[in-house]
C-alpha positions in Angstrom: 3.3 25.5 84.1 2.3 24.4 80.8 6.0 23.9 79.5 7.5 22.5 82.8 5.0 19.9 82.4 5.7 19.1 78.4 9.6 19.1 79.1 9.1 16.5 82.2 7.0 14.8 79.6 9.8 14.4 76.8 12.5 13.9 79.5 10.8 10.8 80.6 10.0 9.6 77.4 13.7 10.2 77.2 14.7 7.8 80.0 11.9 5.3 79.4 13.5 4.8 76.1 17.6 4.5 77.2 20.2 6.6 77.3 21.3 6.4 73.6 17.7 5.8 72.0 15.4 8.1 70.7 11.7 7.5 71.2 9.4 5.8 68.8 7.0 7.5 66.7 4.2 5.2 68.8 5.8 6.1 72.0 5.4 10.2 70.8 2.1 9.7 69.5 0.8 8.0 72.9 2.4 10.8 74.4 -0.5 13.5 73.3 2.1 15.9 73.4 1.6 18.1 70.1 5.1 19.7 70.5 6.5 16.2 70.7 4.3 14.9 67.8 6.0 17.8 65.6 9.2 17.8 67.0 10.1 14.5 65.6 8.3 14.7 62.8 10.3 17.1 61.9 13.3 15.2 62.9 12.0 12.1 60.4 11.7 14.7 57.3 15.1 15.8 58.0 16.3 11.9 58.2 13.9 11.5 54.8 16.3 14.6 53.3 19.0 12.6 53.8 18.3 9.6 52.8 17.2 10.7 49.3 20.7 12.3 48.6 22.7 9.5 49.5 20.6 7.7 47.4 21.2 9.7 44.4 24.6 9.7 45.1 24.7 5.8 45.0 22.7 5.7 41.7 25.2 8.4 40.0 28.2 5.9 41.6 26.5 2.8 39.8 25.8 4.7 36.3 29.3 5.5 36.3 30.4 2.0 37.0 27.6 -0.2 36.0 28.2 -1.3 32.0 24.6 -2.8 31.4 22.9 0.5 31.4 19.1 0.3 31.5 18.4 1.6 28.3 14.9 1.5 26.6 14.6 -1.4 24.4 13.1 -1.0 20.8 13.2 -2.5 17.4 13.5 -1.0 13.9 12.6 -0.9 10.4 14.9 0.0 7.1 13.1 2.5 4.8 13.4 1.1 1.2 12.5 2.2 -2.1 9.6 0.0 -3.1 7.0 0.0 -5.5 3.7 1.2 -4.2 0.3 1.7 -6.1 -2.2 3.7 -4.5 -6.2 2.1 -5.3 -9.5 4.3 -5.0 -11.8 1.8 -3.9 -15.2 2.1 -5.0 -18.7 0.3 -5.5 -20.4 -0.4 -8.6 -23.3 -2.3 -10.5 -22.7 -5.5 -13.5 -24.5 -4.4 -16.8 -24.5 -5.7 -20.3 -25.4 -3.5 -23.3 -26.8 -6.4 -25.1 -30.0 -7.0 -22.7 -33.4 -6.1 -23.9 -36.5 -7.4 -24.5 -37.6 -8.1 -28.2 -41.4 -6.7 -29.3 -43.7 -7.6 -31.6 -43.8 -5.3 -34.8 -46.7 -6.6 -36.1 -50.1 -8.0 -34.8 -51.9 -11.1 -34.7 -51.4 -14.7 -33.4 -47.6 -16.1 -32.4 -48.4 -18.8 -34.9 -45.5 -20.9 -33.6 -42.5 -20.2 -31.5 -39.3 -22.2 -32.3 -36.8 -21.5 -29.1 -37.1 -22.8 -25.4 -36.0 -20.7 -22.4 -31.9 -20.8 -21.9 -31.2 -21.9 -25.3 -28.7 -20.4 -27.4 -29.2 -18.2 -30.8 -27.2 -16.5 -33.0 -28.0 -13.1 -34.7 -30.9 -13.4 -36.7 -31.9 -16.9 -36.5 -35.8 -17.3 -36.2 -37.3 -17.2 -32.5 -41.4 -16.8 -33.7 -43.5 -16.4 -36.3 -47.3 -14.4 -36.4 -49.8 -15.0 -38.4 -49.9 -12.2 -41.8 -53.5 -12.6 -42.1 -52.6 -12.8 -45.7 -50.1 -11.3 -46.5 -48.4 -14.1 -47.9 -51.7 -14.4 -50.1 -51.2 -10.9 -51.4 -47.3 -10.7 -52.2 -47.9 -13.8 -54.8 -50.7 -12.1 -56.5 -48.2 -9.4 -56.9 -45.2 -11.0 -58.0 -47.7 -12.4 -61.0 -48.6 -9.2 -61.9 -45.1 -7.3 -61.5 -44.0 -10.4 -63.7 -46.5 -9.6 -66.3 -45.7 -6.2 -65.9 -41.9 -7.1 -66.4 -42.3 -8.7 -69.4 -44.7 -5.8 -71.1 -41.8 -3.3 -70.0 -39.4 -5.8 -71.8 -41.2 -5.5 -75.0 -42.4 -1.5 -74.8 -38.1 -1.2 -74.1 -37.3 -3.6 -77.2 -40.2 -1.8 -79.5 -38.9 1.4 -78.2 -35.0 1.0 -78.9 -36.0 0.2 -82.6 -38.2 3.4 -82.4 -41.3 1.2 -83.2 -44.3 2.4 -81.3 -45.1 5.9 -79.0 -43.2 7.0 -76.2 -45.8 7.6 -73.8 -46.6 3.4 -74.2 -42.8 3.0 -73.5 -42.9 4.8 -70.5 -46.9 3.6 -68.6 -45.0 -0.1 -69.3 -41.9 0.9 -67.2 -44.0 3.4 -64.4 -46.4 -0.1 -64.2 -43.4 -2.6 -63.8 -41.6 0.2 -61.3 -44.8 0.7 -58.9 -45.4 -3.3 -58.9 -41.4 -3.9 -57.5 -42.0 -0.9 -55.0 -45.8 -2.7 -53.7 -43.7 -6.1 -53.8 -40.7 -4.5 -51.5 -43.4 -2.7 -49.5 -45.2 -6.0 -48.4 -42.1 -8.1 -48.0 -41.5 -5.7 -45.1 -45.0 -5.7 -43.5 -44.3 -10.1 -43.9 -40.7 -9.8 -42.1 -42.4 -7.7 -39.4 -44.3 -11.1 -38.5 -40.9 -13.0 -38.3 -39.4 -12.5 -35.2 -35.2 -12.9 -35.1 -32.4 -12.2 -32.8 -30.7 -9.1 -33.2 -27.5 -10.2 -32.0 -25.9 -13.9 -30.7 -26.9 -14.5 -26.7 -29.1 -16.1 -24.2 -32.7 -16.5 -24.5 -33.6 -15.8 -20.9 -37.3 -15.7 -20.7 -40.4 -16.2 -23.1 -42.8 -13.6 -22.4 -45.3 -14.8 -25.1 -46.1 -18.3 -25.9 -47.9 -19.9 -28.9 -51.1 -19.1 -29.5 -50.9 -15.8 -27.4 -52.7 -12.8 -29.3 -50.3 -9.8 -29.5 -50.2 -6.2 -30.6 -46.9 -3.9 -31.8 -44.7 -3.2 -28.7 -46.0 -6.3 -26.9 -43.1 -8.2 -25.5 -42.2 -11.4 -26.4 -38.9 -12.4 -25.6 -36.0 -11.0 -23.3 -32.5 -11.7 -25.0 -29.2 -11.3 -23.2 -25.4 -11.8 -24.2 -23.2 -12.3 -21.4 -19.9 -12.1 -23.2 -20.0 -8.3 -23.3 -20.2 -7.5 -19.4 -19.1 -4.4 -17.7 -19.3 -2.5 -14.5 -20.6 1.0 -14.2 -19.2 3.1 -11.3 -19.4 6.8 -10.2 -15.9 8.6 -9.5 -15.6 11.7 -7.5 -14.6 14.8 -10.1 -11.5 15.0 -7.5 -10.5 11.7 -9.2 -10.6 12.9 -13.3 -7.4 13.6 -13.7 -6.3 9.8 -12.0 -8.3 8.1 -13.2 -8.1 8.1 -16.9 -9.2 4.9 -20.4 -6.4 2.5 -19.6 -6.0 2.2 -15.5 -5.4 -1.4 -13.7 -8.7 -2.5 -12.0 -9.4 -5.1 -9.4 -13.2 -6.1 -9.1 -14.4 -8.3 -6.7 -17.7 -10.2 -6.9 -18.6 -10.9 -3.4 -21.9 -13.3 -4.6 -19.2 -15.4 -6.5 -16.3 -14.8 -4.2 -14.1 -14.3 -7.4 -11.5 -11.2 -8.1 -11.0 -10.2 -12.2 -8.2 -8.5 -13.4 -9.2 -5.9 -15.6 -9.1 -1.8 -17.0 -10.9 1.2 -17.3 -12.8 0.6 -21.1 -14.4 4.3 -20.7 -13.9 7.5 -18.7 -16.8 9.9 -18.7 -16.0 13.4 -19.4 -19.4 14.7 -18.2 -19.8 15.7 -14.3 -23.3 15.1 -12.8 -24.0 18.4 -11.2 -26.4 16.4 -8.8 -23.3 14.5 -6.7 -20.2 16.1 -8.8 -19.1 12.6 -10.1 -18.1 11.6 -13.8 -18.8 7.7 -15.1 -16.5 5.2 -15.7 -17.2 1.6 -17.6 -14.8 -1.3 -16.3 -14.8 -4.4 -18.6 -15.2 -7.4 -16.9 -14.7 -11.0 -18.4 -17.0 -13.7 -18.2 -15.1 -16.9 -19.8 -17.5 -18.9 -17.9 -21.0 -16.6 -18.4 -20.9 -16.7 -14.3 -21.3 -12.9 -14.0 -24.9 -12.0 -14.2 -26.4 -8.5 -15.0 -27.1 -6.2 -11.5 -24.7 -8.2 -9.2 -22.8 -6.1 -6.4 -19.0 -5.6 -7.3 -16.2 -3.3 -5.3 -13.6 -2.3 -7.7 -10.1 -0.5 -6.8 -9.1 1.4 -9.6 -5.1 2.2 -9.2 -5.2 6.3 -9.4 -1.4 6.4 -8.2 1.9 4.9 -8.9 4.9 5.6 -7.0 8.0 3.2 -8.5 10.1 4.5 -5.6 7.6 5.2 -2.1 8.5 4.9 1.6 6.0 3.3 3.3 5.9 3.3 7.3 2.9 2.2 9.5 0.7 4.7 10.7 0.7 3.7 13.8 4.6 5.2 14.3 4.0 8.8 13.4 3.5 11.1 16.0 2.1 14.9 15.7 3.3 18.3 18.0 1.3 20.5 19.3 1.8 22.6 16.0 0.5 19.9 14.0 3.4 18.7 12.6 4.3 14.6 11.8 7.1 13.5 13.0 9.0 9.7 13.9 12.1 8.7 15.5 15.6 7.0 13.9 18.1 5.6 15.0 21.7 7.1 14.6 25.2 6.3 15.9 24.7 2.3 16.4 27.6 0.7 18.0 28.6 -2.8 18.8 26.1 -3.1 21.5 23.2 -2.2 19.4 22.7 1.5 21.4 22.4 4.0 19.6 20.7 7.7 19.9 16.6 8.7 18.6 16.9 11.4 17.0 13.5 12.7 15.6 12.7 13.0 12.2 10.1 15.7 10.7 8.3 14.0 8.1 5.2 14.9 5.1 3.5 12.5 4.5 1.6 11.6 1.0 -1.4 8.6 0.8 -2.5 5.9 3.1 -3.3 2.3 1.8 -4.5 -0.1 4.8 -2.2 0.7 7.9 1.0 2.0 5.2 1.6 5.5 4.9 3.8 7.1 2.0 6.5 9.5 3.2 7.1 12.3 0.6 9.9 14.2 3.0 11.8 13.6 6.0 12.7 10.0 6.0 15.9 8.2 3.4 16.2 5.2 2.0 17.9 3.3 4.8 17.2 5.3 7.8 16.7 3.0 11.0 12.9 3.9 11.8 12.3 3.2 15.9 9.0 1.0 15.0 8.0 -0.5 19.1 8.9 1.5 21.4 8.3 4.5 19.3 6.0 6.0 22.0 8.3 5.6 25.0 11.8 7.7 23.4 12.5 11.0 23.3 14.3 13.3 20.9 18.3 12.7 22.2 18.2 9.8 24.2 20.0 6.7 24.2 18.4 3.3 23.0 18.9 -0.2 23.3 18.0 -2.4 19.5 16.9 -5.4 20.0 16.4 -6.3 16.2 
């Protein structure tokens, strides 16, 4: 009864809908006829069939005739030979060797001090002088006697070459005159102890004790600085040891003063620190203009590698397989049209510096690189250049 009723069903649908015309999909739903629901469903996916493959079989008509192919559009970069110097950038500290503070040798009172803060003074010009608490006194009763002494010696040494007189009066004269020069030179150096100098040409940069002040040997005085002599002091990883070597191109940078120096590795260490495994290195740095200070913050890149002829690529090209391996894509066969075909290229690579990448292997000089669009190709397949 069922099915008598679902073909009268359909049949009307049928004649509701014409002769020559199937029934909508709205009519069949309305219907609530499940057989009729899935009979021309069935019927749709089999007009869905048919439809793809006569569109595939337009779109293989129109490859064949169609001469502006849709091809994927990239541009590319040349590899050249070019120079390319590899820096190890690191961070160290400004020091001079000529900075220290200048004690007192002797006591007593700074008697008077004969230098201002900032000034100038050249090695061994006189900064202060403490009272001897006389000294001075003492080294002129000396020289009277050592000259009286002198001049007894003279005429022992006179009697004595003429053998006139004893020996043993000879030689008390000379012992006397002898043991007055050695007290003499023994107490000019306890008096030059009180006269403070500069031990080498620089800044006076502070004046720790003024006139008048009381002070003891090893009190400070004065702090002295030369700024001519200015280096920086860095540690390098031990990796580094064999790179970076007395002689390598340096570029510091003084962020404070916003100013880059040119300069070179004055000294390589040859002692590793066991604490961090690093060895020293000393940079010169000029200062023309005594604008570098002791303890500023430089960054220094000290060139460890030099490759005359390098291939550098941007990172940002080089792709990796599931093994691990680097590869990129060139460009080969280009015609008139600018197509060619990307072929991929297996590539080692060497160092990075900034977004540059040396190629060791892999890549020519003058291979077309596929630089945009190097994400969207595959290995084989044709490709429009736009460069």
């Amino acid at each position: 009864m069922k099915k008598i009723f679902s073909i009268f069903t359909i049949s009307l649908l049928v004649v509701s809908c014409g002769d020559n015309k199937a029934p909508s999909v709205e009519a069949v739903i309305e219907s609530n006829n499940l057989n009729a629901i899935r009979s021309k469903r069935t019927e749709i996916v089999a007009q869905q069939q048919e439809i793809a493959n006569q569109i595939k079989e337009l779109d293989l008509a129109i490859s064949k005739l169609d001469t502006l192919k849709k091809l994927p559009l990239v541009t590319t970069i040349v590899a050249k030979d070019s120079l390319f110097n590899h820096y190890l950038e690191l961070q160290g500290n400004v020091d001079t060797k000529q900075n220290i503070v200048i004690v007192a040798e002797a006591p007593g009172i700074i008697n008077r001090v004969y230098v201002k803060e900032g000034q100038r003074v050249s090695k061994g010009q006189l900064l202060a002088s403490i009272d001897d608490g006389g000294l001075s006194q003492n080294l002129a009763q000396l020289e009277v006697q050592a000259e009286l002494a002198k001049t007894t010696y003279d005429r022992q040494k006179r009697l004595w070459d003429q053998k006139i007189g004893s020996e043993i009066q000879y030689l008390q004269a000379k012992t006397t005159y002898e043991a007055q020069q050695n007290a003499i030179g023994q107490l000019k150096k306890q008096i030059a102890k009180t006269q403070i100098t500069a031990p080498f040409s620089g800044v006076l940069d502070d004046v720790i004790s003024e006139q008048g002040s009381i002070v003891s040997p090893g009190a400070s005085v004065f702090r002295i600085v030369n700024l001519n002599n200015m280096y920086i002091q860095a540690d390098v990883p031990e990796s580094y040891i064999s790179n970076v070597t007395k002689g390598k191109a340096v570029e510091v940078f003084l962020p404070i003063l916003g100013k880059t120096i040119q300069s070179k590795v004055r000294q390589a260490g040859n002692y590793i620190h066991p604490s961090n495994r690093t060895f020293t290195v000393e940079i010169a740095v000029p200062n023309e203009k005594s604008l570098v200070k002791p303890n500023l913050t430089a960054k220094i890149k000290i060139n460890d590698y030099t490759n005359p002829k390098a291939i550098l690529i941007p990172q940002s090209i080089i792709s990796e397989n599931a093994e691990g391996v680097q590869y990129v894509y060139v460009t080969t066969g280009k015609d008139a049209n600018k197509e060619a075909t990307a072929k991929r290229a297996f590539v080692k690579t060497g160092k990075t510096q900034g977004d540059l990448i040396e190629i060791l292997e892999g890549i020519n000089n003058g291979d077309a690189i596929i630089l945009e669009g190097a994400r969207s190709v595959k290995d084989g397949q044709k490709v429009k250049i736009l460069n």
